[in-house]
N, C-alpha and C positions, 0 to 999 in steps of 0.2 A: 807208643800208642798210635794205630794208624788214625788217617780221616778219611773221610770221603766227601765227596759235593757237587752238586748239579751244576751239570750248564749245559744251554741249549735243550731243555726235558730231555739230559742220559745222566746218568748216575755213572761220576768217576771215581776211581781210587780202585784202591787204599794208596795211601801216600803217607810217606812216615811224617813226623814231626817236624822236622826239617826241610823236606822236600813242599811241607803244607804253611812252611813260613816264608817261604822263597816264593810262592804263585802268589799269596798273599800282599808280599810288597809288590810283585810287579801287577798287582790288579787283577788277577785273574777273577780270585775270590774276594766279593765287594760285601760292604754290611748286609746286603741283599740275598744275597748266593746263601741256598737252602747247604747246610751241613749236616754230618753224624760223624759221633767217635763215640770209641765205648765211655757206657755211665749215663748217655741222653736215649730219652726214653722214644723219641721221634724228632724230626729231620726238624730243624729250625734254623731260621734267619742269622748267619752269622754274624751280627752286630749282637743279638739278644743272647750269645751262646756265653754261661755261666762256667765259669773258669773252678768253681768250688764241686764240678757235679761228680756224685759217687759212681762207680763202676755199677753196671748194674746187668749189661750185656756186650756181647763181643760181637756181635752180628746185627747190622744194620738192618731197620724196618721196611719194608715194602715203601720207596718213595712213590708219591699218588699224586695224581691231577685233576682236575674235573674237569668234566668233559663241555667248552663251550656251547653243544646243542641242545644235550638232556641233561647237564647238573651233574650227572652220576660221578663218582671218584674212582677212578682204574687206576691201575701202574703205569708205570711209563711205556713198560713193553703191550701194554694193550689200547696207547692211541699213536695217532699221527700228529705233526706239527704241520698246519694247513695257515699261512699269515702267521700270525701273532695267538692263532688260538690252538688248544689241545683236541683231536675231536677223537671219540671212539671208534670204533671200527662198524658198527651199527649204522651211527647217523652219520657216517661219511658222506654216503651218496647224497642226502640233502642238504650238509655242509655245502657239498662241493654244487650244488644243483643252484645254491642262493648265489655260492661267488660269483657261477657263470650269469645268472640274471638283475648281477649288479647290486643285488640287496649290501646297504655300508655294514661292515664287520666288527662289530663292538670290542673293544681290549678285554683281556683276561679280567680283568678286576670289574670293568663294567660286566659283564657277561654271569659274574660271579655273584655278582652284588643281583641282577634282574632277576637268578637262575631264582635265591634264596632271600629276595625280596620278604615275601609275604611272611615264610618263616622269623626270618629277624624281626620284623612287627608280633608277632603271635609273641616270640620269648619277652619282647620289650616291653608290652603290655603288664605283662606277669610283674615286671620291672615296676608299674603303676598302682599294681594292685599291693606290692610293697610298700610301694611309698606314702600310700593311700592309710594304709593301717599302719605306718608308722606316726603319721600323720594324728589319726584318731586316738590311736595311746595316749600321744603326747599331750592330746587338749582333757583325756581322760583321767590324765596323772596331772594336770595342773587344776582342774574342776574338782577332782574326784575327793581331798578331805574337805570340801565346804559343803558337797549336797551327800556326804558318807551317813548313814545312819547305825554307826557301832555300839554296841552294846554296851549299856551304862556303867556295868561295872570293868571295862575294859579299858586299859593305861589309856590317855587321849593320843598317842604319840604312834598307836598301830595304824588308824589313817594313815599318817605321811610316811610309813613303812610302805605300807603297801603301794601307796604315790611313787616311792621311788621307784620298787621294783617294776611298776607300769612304763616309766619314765627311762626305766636300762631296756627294756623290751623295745619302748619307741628307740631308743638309737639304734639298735639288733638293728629293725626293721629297717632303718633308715640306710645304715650300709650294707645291709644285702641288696637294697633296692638300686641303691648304687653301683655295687656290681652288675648284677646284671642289666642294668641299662648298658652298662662298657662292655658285658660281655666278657666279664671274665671267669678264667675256669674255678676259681675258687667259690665263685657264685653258687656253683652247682649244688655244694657239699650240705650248706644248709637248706637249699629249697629239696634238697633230699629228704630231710630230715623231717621238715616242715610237712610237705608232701605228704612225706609215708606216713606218718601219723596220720593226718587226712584224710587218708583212706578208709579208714573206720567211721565217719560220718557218713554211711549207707543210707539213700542214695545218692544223694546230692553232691556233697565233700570226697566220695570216691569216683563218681565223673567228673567233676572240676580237678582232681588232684592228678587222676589218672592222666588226663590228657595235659597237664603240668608238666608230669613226668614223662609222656612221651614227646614232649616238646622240647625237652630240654636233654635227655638223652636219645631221643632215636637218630637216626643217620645224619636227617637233616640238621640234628642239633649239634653231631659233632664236629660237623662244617662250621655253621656258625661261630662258634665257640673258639674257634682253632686260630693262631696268630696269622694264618694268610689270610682269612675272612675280615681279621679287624685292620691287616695291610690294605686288603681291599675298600674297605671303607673310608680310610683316610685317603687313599687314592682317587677315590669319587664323591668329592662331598657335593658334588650336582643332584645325587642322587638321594630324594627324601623318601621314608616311607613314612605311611600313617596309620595312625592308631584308629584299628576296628571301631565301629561305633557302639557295638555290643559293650565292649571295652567302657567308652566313655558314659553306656545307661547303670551300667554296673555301679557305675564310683558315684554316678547322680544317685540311684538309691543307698547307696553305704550310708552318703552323706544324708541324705533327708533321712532316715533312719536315725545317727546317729544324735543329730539335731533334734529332734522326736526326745528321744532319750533323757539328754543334756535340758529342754525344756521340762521334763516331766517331772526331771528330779527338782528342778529348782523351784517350781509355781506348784507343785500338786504332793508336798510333801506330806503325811497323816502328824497330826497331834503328836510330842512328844509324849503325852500323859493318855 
């Protein structure tokens, strides 16, 4: 089974088996060095590379970079290596127009992180808005059999039926919110799900959800998401971003809403008789 792996932004190989254990000891290829061999679905960090992966393809995927000027992701064959950055063929000239006028030249991972700043707060939010309703479940399945009002002739033991099922919901929520705070791809799978259903709350729930979903798959979201973007962020933890304020009026009215709620059932219950 051949390999192949970057260095310097070119794409080498194939190289047998043997020939890719021998560069390996002498350092060529470090846990760093972007890899493919058939069965991986796209180029990854050969420290993270899973020794159990099924065949899946014999032909290695376009390896890509982004372009430190505009963000955008090209092959290799369509930038140049100008310092330490990748640049397209586009924004060369004003690549080149900054080094001449001395502007400092941020590393790949800084560059990375400024390019798709604002999007990584947009998905992480989402992350809030998780956690926020896992949150409210949880106080909703620990409240919810004392202010329940079930129907007299029904077992007394369906309240705390229902409690639990609220209470497996609040954990759902609680580890999707998790992921996608970290960013990972497995995150996607349920805010798909979530999502899509959401859509049918026309109109509100299908512009909140739409725009979920193009956050979390459109181009910029497949950056995000991808294990160089979370290399890059471990790489710069100088770099904060912050949560919209829209963001933060949202979770204030969830909250005094929910509160509203949780009061109304406890002080304003009707007459049992």
């Amino acid at each position: 089974m051949s390999w192949y792996y970057a260095r310097e932004d070119q794409q080498l190989g194939p190289v047998s088996e043997t020939e890719f254990d021998q560069i390996v000891k002498q350092g060529v290829v470090t846990a760093e060095t972007l890899v493919w061999r058939e069965g991986m679905p796209e180029w990854i960090a050969y420290g993270e590379f899973d020794q159990g992966s099924d065949p899946a393809s014999n032909v290695p995927p376009a390896l890509t970079t982004v372009c430190a000027e505009c963000g955008g992701e090209f092959s290799l064959d369509e930038v140049v290596q100008l310092g330490n950055s990748s640049v397209c063929a586009k924004c060369k000239p004003v690549f080149v127009q900054k080094m001449r006028e001395g502007d400092p030249l941020n590393t790949d991972a800084e560059q990375l992180r400024k390019e798709f700043l604002s999007h990584e707060a947009s998905v992480k939010s989402v992350g809030i808005l998780y956690l926020l309703g896992g949150v409210i479940l949880a106080l909703a399945a620990m409240v919810g059999p004392f202010v329940a009002r079930p129907n007299p002739d029904a077992p007394g033991w369906i309240p705390w039926l229902v409690s639990g099922v609220i209470a497996g919901l609040a954990v759902l929520q609680f580890w999707i919110a998790s992921g996608i705070r970290n960013l990972k791809q497995w995150s996607k799978i349920p805010v798909a799900i979530f999502s899509g259903v959401g859509l049918i709350g026309i109109p509100i729930g299908t512009l909140i959800n739409g725009y979920i979903l193009f956050l979390f798959f459109g181009k910029k979201g497949k950056i995000v998401f991808s294990d160089r973007y979370r290399g890059a962020i471990a790489a710069t933890p100088h770099i904060k971003y912050r949560t919209s304020i829209i963001i933060w009026i949202f979770v204030g009215l969830l909250v005094a809403l929910f509160a509203v709620g949780i009061i109304g059932a406890l002080f304003f219950r009707p007459d049992s008789n």
